[in-house]
C-alpha positions in Angstrom: -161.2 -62.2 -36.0 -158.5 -59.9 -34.9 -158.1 -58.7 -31.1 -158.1 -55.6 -29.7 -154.6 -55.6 -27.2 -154.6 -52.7 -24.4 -151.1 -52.1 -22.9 -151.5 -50.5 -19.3 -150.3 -47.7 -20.7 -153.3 -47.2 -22.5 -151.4 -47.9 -25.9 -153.8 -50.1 -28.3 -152.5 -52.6 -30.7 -154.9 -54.7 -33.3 -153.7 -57.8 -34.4 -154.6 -61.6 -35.3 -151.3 -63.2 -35.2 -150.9 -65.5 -32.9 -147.3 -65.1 -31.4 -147.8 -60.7 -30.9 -151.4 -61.8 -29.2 -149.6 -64.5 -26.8 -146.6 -62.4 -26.4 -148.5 -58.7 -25.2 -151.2 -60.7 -23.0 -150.8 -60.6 -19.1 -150.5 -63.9 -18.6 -149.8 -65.2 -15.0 -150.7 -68.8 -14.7 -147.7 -71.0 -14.9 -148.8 -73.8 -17.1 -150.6 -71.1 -19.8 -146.7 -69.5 -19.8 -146.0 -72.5 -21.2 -148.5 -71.9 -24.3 -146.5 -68.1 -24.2 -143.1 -69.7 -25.2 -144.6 -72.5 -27.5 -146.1 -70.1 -29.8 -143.0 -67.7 -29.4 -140.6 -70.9 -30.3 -142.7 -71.6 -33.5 -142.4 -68.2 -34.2 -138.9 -68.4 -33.9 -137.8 -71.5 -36.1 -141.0 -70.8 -38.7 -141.9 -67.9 -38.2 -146.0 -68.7 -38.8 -148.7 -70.8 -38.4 -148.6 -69.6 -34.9 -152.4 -69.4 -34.2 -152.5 -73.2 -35.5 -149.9 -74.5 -32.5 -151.6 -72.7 -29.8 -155.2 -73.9 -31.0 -153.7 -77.5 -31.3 -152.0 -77.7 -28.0 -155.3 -76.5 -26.4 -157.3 -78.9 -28.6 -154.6 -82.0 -27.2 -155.2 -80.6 -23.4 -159.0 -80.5 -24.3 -159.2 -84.1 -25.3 -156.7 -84.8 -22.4 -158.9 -83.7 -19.4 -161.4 -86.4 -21.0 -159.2 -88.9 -20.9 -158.1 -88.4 -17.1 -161.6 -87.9 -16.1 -162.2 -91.5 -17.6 -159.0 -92.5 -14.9 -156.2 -93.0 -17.4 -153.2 -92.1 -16.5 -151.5 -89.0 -17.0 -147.7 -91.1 -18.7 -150.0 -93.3 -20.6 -151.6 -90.2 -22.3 -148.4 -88.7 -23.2 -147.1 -92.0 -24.7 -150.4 -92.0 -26.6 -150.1 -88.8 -28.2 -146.1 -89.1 -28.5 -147.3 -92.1 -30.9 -149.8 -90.4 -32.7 -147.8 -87.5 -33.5 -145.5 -89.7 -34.5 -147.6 -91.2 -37.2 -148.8 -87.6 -38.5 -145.4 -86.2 -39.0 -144.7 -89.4 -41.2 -148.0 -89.3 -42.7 -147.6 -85.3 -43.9 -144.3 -86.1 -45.3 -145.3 -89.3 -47.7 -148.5 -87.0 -48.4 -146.6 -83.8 -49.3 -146.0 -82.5 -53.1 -142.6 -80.8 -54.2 -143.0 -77.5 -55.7 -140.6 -76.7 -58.7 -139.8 -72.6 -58.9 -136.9 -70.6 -60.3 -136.1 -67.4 -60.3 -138.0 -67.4 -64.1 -140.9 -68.5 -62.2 -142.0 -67.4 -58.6 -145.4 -68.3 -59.6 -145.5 -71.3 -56.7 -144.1 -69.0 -54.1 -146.5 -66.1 -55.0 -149.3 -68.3 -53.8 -147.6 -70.0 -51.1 -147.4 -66.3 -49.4 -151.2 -66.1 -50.7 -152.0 -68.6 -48.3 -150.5 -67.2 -45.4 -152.1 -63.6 -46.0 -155.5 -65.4 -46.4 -156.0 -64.5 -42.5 -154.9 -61.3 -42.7 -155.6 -57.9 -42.4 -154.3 -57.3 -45.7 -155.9 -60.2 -47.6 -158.3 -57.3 -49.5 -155.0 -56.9 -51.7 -153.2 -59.8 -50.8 -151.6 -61.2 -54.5 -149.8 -57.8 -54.3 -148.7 -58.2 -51.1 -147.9 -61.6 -51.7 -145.6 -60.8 -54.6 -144.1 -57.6 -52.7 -142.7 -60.9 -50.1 -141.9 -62.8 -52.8 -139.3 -60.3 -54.6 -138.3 -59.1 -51.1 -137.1 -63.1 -50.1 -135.7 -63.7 -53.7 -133.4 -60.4 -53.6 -131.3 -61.7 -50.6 -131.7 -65.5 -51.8 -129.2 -67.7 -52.8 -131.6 -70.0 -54.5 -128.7 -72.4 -55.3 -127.6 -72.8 -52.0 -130.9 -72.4 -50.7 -129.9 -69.9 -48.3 -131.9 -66.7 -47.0 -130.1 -63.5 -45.6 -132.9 -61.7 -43.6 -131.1 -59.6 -42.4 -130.9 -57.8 -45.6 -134.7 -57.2 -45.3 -135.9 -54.0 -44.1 -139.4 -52.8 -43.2 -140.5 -49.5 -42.5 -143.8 -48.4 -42.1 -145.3 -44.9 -42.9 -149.1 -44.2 -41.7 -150.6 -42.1 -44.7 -151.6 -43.3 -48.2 -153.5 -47.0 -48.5 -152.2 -50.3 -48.3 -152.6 -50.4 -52.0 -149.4 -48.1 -51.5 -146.8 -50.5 -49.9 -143.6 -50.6 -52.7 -140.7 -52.5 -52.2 -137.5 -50.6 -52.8 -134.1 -52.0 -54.2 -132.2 -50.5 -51.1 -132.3 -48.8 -48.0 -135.1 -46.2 -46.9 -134.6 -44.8 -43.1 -137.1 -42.9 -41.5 -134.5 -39.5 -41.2 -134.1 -36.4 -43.6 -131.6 -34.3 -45.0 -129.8 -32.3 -42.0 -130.5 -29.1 -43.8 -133.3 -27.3 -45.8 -130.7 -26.3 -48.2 -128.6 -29.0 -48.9 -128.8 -31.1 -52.2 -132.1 -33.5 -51.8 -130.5 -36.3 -54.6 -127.1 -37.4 -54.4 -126.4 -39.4 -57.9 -123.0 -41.2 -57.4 -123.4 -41.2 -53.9 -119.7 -41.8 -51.8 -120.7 -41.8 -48.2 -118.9 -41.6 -44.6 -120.4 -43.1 -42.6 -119.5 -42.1 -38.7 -119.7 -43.2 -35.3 -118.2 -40.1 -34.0 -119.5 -36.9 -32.7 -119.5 -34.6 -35.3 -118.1 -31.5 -32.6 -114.9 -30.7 -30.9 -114.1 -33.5 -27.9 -115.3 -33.2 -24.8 -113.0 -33.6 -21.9 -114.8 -36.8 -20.3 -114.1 -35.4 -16.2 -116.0 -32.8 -14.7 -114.3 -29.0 -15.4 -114.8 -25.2 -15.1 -114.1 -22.8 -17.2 -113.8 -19.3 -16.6 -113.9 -16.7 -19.6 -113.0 -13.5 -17.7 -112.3 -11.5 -21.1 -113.3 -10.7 -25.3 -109.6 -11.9 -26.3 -110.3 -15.0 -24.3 -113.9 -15.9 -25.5 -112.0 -15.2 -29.1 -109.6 -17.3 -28.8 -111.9 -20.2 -27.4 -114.7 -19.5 -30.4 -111.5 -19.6 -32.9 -110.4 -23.2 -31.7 -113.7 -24.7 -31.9 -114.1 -23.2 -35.6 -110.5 -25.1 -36.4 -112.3 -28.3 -34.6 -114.6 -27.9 -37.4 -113.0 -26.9 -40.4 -110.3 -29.4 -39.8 -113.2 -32.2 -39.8 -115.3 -31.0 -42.8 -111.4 -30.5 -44.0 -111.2 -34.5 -43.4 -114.1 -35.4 -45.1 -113.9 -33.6 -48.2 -110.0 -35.1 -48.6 -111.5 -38.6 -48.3 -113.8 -37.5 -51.2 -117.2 -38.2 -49.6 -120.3 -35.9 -50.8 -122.9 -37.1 -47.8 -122.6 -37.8 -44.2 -124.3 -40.2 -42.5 -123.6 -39.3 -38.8 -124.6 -41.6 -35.8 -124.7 -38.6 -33.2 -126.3 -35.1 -33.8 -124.1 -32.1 -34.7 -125.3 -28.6 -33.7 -125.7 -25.7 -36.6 -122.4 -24.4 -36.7 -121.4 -27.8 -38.4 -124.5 -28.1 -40.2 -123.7 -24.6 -41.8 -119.9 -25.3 -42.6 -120.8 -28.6 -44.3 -123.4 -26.9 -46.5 -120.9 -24.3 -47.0 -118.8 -27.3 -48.4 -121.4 -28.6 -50.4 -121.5 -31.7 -48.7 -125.1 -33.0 -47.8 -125.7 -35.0 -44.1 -127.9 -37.1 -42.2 -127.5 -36.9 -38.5 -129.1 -39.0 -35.6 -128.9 -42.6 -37.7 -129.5 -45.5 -35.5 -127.3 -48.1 -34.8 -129.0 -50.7 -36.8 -129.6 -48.8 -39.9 -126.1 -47.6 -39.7 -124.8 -51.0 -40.0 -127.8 -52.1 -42.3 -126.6 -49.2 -44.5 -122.6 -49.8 -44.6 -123.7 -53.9 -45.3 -126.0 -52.5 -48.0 -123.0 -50.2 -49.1 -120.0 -51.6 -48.8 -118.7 -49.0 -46.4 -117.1 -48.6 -43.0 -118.0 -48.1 -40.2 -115.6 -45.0 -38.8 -115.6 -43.8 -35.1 -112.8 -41.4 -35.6 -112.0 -38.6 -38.3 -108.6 -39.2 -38.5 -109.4 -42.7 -40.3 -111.4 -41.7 -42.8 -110.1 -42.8 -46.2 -111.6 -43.3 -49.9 -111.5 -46.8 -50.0 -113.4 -46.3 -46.5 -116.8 -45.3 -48.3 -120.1 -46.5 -48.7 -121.2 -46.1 -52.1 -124.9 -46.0 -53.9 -126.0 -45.1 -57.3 -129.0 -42.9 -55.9 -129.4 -40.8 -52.3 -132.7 -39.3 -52.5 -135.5 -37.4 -50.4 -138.8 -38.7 -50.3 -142.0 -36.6 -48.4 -145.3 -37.4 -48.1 -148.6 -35.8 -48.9 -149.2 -32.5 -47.6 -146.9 -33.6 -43.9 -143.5 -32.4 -43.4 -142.7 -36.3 -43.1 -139.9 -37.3 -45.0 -137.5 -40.4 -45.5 -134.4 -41.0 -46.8 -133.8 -43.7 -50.2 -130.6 -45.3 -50.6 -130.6 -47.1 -54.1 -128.1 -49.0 -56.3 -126.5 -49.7 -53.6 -122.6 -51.4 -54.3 -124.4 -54.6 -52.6 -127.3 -54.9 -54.3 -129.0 -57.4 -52.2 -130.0 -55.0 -49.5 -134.0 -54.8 -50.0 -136.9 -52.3 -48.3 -140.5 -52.9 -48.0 -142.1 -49.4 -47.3 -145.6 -50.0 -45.8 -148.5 -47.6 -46.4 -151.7 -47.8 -43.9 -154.5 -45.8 -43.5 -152.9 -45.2 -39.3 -150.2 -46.5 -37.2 -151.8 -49.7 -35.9 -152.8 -51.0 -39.6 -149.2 -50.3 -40.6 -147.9 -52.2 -37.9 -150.4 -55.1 -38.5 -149.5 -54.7 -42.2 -145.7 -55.2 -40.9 -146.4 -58.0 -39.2 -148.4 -60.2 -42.0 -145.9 -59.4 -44.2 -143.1 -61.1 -41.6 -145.1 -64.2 -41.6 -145.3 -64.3 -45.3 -141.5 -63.3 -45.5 -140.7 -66.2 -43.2 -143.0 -69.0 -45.2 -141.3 -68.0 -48.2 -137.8 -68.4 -46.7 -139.2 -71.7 -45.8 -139.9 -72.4 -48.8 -136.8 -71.6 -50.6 -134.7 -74.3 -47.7 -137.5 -76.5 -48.2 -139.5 -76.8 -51.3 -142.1 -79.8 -49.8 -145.8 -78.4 -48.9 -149.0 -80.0 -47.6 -152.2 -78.4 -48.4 -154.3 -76.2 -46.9 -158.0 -75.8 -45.9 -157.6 -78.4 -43.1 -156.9 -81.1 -45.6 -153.5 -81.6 -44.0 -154.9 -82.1 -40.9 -157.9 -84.1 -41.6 -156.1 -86.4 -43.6 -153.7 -87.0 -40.4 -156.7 -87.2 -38.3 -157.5 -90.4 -40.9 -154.4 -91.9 -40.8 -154.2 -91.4 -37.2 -157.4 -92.9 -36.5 -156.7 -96.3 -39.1 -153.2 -96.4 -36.8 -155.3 -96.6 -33.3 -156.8 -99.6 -35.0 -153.6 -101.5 -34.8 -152.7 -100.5 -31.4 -153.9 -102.8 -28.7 -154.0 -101.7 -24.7 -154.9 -98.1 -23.3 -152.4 -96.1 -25.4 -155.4 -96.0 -28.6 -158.1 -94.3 -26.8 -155.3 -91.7 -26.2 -153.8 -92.1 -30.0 -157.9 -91.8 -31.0 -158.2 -88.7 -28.6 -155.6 -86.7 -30.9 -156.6 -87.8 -34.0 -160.1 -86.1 -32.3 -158.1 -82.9 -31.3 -156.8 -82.6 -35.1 -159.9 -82.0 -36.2 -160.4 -79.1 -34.1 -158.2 -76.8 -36.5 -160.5 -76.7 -39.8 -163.7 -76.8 -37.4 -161.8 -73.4 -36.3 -161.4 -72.8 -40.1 -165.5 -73.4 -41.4 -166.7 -71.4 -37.7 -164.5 -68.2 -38.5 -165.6 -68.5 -42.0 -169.4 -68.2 -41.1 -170.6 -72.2 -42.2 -171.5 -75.0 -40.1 -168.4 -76.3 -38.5 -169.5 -80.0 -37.8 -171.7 -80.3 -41.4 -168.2 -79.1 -43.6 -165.7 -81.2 -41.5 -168.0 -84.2 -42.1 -168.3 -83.6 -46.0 -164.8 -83.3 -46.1 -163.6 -86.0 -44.1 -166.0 -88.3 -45.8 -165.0 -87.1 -49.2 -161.4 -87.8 -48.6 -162.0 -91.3 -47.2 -164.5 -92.4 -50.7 -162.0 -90.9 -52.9 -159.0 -91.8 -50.9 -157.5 -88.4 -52.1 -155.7 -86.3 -49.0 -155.8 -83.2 -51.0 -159.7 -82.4 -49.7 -160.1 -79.7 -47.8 -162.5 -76.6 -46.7 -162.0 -74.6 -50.2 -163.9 -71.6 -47.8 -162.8 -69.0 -50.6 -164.5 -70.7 -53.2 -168.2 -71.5 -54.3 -169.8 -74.0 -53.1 -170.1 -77.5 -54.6 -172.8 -79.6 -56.1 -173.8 -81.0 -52.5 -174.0 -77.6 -51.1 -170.3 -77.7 -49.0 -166.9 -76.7 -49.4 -165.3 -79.7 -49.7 -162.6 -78.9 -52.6 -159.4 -80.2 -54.0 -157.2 -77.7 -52.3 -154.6 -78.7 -54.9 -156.6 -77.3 -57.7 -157.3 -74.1 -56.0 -153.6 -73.7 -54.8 -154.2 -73.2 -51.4 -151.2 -74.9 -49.3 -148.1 -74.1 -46.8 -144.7 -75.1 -46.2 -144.3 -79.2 -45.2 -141.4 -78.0 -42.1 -143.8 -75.0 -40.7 -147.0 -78.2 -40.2 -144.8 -80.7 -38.9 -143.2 -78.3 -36.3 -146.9 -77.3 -35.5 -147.7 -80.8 -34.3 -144.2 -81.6 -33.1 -143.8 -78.4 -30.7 -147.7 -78.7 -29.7 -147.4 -82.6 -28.4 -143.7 -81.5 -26.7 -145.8 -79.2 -24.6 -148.5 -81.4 -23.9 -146.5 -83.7 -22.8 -144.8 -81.8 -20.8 -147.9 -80.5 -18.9 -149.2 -83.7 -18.7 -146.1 -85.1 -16.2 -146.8 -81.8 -13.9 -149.2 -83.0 -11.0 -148.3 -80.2 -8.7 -147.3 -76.3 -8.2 -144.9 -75.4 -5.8 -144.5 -71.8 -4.8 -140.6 -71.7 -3.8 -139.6 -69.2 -0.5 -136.9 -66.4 -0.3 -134.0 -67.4 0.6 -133.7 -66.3 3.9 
C-alpha cells in the first residue's frame, strides 16, 4: 500500500518506494538512522528493491530479540547470521538463470522492468511503462561494453493528460519556452549558442552613482547600451547561430533586437540542462561573447515548441541531436504527486535494467528466491553444531518474512501460501516456486507457481546486496550495547 508523507510545511507526497519513504520520515532514534542510510545505500548501488532490505533487516532484528531473550549472546548471533548470509548469497548465485537479450530482442529486459513496476503506482499500464525504461536504458547503452551512461537520461514530468500519455523522446525536452510570442516556434537545422553570460551590457561589480543631470546625457547613456546590444546580437549572428539558449534572463530591449534579427532564444536555462543540452549537442559551453565561434555550436536536427491542452504550459524539444544518445522520458499524470510517483517507479525500473545490462544473472521472483534460501539455509543449520544454528535457523526464519509480506499485501492467507510454496519446492526440489499472486490459482486452491514460466524475476546483484547490506547492519546493531549522549565541548 502506498503512504501518505506530510512535510511540516504542509507539502504532501504519495509514494511506496522504500528509500523516498525512509528518506522524508522524521526519524530521531539513532539505531532506526541506521535503517535511513541502509535503504539509502541500496538505493545508491541498485537503485531498487529498497522496501525488501528494510523489511529484511527488521525481520533479522525481529528474530534477534528472540534469540537474546533466550540468553544468547549478542557476537554469537552476528557470527550466526554472518554464516547464514553467507550460504544464501552462494545459494542465489548457483540457483540463478542467465538471460540472453540483444538489441534485436529486449523481450527479457521488458519483463525484467515488469517485475519491478508490479508494486507500483503505475502497474495499471505497466508493459508500456516497462518498454518506455527499456528503450530509455538501451539508447545510452553500450551493450558491448556493458556500460550505462545515466546521465544521458532525462525525466520531466508534466501534470495534465494520463499516464497512458508518458512518451519517451530521442532528445532533450526542458520545461522553458520560446523567449518571445513571435519568434519562430520550430527551428529545423538547429545551430545553437549556448551561453553562460548575461545577455546585457556589464555591470560594474562595486557600488556606484550615477547622476544624469541632462537629455544629451541620458542620450548618450541609452545610445551606448544600444551598441552593448547590437554588437552582441552582432556576435551571434557572425558565429552563424539561429537560437540562443541563455543561462541568465535578458530584459526586452534584447528580446526585441534578437527577434528583429530573426534569431529565436530561450532564456533562464538551468545549469544542468544547460550542460545536459551541450552533451546532447555537441556544443560549448560559452561565458563570454567575444568567444563565440562556429565550430562553438550545439547542433540538432529539430528545436520545437510543445503546449499542452487548453494551459499556457509549454516545453521546449530538442531532437536529432549531433549525439544521439541523449534520451527524455516526458511523464504525464493526472496531478503533481502521481507524476512524481510516476518519476520515481520509472528510476527503479531504469536502474534494474542498467543492472541488467552489467549483469545479465537473475533469480526469480514471488518470494521463490527467498524461500528457496530459507531451504538451503535451514538444510545448512543442520550441519552446524554449537549455538551459532539456532542463530543460522533464526535467519533462515526472518527470510521468510518477505513473501509472507508478498501474499498479506496481496489479500491471501500469508502462512497457508508460504507453506504450499515452501512445500512444493522441497517435493519437487525445483527453486523456481514462488507466490505466482498475479495469476489464477492452482489445482490445490494456492498460488504456488513456477515463477519461471510466468516471467516474474529480478536482477541476481540487486538480491544479493539486499541480504548482504541487511546482515552488515544487523550486525552492526547487534555489537551496540549502549547510547552515549556526548557534551559540548566546553
Amino acid at each position: 500500500m502506498d503512504k501518505i508523507l506530510v512535510s511540516q510545511d504542509g507539502d504532501v507526497t504519495i509514494t511506496n518506494d522504500g528509500a523516498t519513504i525512509m528518506d522524508r520520515m522524521e526519524v530521531n532514534h539513532q539505531v532506526a538512522k541506521l535503517l535511513v542510510e541502509l535503504s539509502k545505500s541500496q538505493d545508491d548501488e541498485i537503485g531498487d528493491g529498497t522496501t525488501g532490505v528494510v523489511v529484511l533487516a527488521g525481520a533479522l532484528l525481529d528474530q534477534a530479540e528472540k534469540l537474546l531473550d533466550r540468553g544468547i549472546h549478542p557476537v554469537r548471533i552476528a557470527e550466526g547470521f554472518e554464516k547464514a548470509a553467507e550460504v544464501a548469497i552462494k545459494y542465489l548465485a548457483e540457483i540463478a538463470d542467465t538471460v540472453p537479450f540483444s538489441k534485436d530482442n529486449l523481450e527479457p529486459l521488458v519483463k525484467t522492468a515488469m517485475t519491478t513496476l508490479s508494486s507500483k503506482i503505475i502497474n495499471v499500464d505497466k508493459r508500456k511503462m516497462a518498454e518506455i525504461a527499456v528503450n530509455a536504458v538501451v539508447g545510452v547503452a553500450d551493450i558491448e561494453r556493458k556500460d550505462v551512461n545515466f546521465d544521458m537520461i532525462r525525466m520531466e514530468g508534466k501534470p495534465g493528460g494520463c499516464l497512458e500519455d508518458t512518451e519517451l523522446v530521442n532528445g532533450i525536452v526542458i520545461d522553458k519556452d520560446i523567449s518571445h510570442p513571435q519568434m519562430s516556434k520550430t527551428i529545423k537545422d538547429a545551430k545553437m549558442c549556448i551561453l553562460t553570460c548575461p545577455f546585457e551590457p556589464p555591470k560594474p561589480k562595486t557600488k556606484h552613482k550615477l547622476e544624469i543631470s541632462s537629455r544629451e546625457a541620458y542620450e548618450r547613456l541609452y545610445q551606448q547600451e544600444q551598441d552593448y546590444f547590437k554588437e552582441m546580437v552582432k556576435q551571434v549572428k557572425d558565429s552563424g547561430a539561429n537560437l540562443v539558449i541563455c543561462q541568465w534572463g535578458f530584459d526586452d530591449e534584447a528580446n526585441h533586437l534578437l527577434l528583429q534579427n530573426n534569431l529565436s532564444a530561450v532564456r533562464w536555462v538551468g545549469g544542468v540542462e544547460i550542460e545536459h543540452i551541450a552533451i546532447a549537442t555537441g556544443g560549448r559551453i560559452v561565458p563570454r561573447f567575444s568567444e563565440l565561434s562556429p565550430e562553438k555550436l550545439g547542433r540538432a536536427g529539430t528545436v520545437r515548441e510543445i503546449s499542452f491542452g487548453n494551459t499556457r504550459e509549454r516545453m521546449l524539444v530538442i531532437e536529432d541531436c549531433a549525439n544521439s544518445n541523449a534520451v527524455t522520458v516526458l511523464v504525464r499524470g493526472g496531478n503533481k504527486m502521481i507524476v512524481e510517483e510516476a518519476k520515481r517507479s520509472l528510476h527503479d525500473a531504469m536502474c534494474v535494467v542498467r543492472n541488467l545490462i552489467k549483469d545479465n544473472r537473475v533469480v526469480y521472483g514471488g518470494g521463490a528466491a527467498e524461500i528457496a534460501c530459507s531451504l538451503a539455509v535451514s538444510k545448512f543449520a543442520e550441519t552446524v553444531v554449537g549455538v551459532d544454528q539456532y542463530a543460522i535457523r533464526a535467519f533462515a526464519d526472518a527470510l521468510d518474512d518477505i513473501p509472507l509480506a508478498l501474499a498479506e499485501n496481496s489479500g491471501l492467507d500469508p502462512i497457508e501460501e508460504l507453506a504450499a510454496a515452501k512445500s512444493k519446492q522441497m517435493k519437487e526440489n525445483n527453486p523456481l516456486i514462488g507466490l505466482g499472486i498475479s495469476e489464477e490459482p492452482n489445482e490445490d486452491g494456492n498460488f504456488a507457481t513456477n515463477m519461471k514460466e510466468i516471467g516474474v524475476f529480478e536482477t541476481l546483484p540487486g538480491k544479493q546486496e539486499q541480504i548482504s547490506l541487511a546482515t552488515q547492519v544487523v550486525k552492526m546493531i547487534l555489537k551496540i550495547d549502549d547510547v552515549i549522549t556526548m557534551g559540548r565541548y566546553q
